[in-house]
Every structure is written in C-alpha cells, then in structure tokens.
N, C-alpha and C positions, 0 to 999 in steps of 0.2 A: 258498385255504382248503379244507381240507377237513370232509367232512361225514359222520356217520355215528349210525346209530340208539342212541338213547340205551341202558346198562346196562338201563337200567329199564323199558322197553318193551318187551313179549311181543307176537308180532303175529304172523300166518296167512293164507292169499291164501286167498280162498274163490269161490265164483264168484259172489257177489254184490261185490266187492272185498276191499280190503285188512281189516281189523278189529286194531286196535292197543289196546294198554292198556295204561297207565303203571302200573305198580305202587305209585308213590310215592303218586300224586295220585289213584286209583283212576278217572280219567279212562278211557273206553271210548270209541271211536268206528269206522264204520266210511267208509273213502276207495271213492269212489267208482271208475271205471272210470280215468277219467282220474288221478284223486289217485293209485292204486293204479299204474299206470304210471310216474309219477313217481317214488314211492316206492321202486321197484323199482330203479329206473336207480339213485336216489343210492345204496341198499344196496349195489349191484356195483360203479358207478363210483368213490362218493366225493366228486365234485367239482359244481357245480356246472354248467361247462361243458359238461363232454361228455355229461352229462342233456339240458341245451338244444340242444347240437348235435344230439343225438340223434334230439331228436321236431322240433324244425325243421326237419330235410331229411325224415321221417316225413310231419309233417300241411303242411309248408309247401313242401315244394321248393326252388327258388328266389326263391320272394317274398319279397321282403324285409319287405315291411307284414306279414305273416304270422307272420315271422319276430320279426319286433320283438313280438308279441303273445305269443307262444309265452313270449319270454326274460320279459317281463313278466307274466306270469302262472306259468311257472316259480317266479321268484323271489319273487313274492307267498306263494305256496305255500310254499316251503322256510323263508321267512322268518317264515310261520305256527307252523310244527313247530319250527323253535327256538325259538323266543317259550314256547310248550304244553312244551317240555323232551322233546317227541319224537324229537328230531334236534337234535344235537351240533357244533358248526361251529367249528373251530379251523384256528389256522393247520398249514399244510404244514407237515411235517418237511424 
C-alpha cells in the first residue's frame, strides 16, 4: 500500500513541528517532534515499511520489544491521518 499526503493539505516543518491544514475540513493542527518525523518519512518514502524500518533501527536497534512498539505506534499514527483525510493509502501500482 501506498501512502501519500492528501491534495488538500498544505503543511510546513517549523521548529516547533510539522503544522498541517486540510483545506477541505478547515482542520489545523500541529505534529509534534515525533509525529513530524513520521510525517516526513511517509512524504519521501510512500510506504509504510521503510518508515518503520526506519525509526526502528533509529530509536530501537536491535530490540525487538522496541521494535514491535515503534511498528505499533507507527501505524496507529498513519492509520490516524487516513481516518482525518490527511494521508491517502492506496494500493501499489
């Protein structure tokens, strides 16, 4: 599956984090340090994966309890921002 920010949301890194706004829903919000991280990966990555590969060799190394928390709180995350219409999840081409 791929992932990618929706048409309708305008968004800026600032350095207090990310700051996102749906233009449809007139929804503002800003992601934290962490959110803001994530955010970023799925914008250049696309996928869900290599997001979580990412920051689990990042903040986990090779722990795997670590690991498992990372993917599961990833995907909590990503599965937020679709639900909100901020992020776009369709299958691969």
């Amino acid at each position: 599956m791929s992932l990618q920010v929706s048409d309708s949301v305008i968004w800026q890194q600032t350095t207090s984090g990310i700051s996102l706004y749906h233009t449809e829903t007139g929804q503002f919000l800003t992601l934290n340090e962490t959110g803001a991280q994530i955010w970023v990966l799925v914008e250049s990555d696309g996928e869900r994966e290599p997001v979580i590969s990412k920051l689990s060799l990042l903040f986990g190394g090779r722990n795997v309890a670590i690991g498992n928390r990372i993917r599961a709180d990833v995907d909590e995350f990503i599965n937020s921002m679709v639900q909100d219409g901020l992020l776009v999840e369709s299958a691969s081409a």
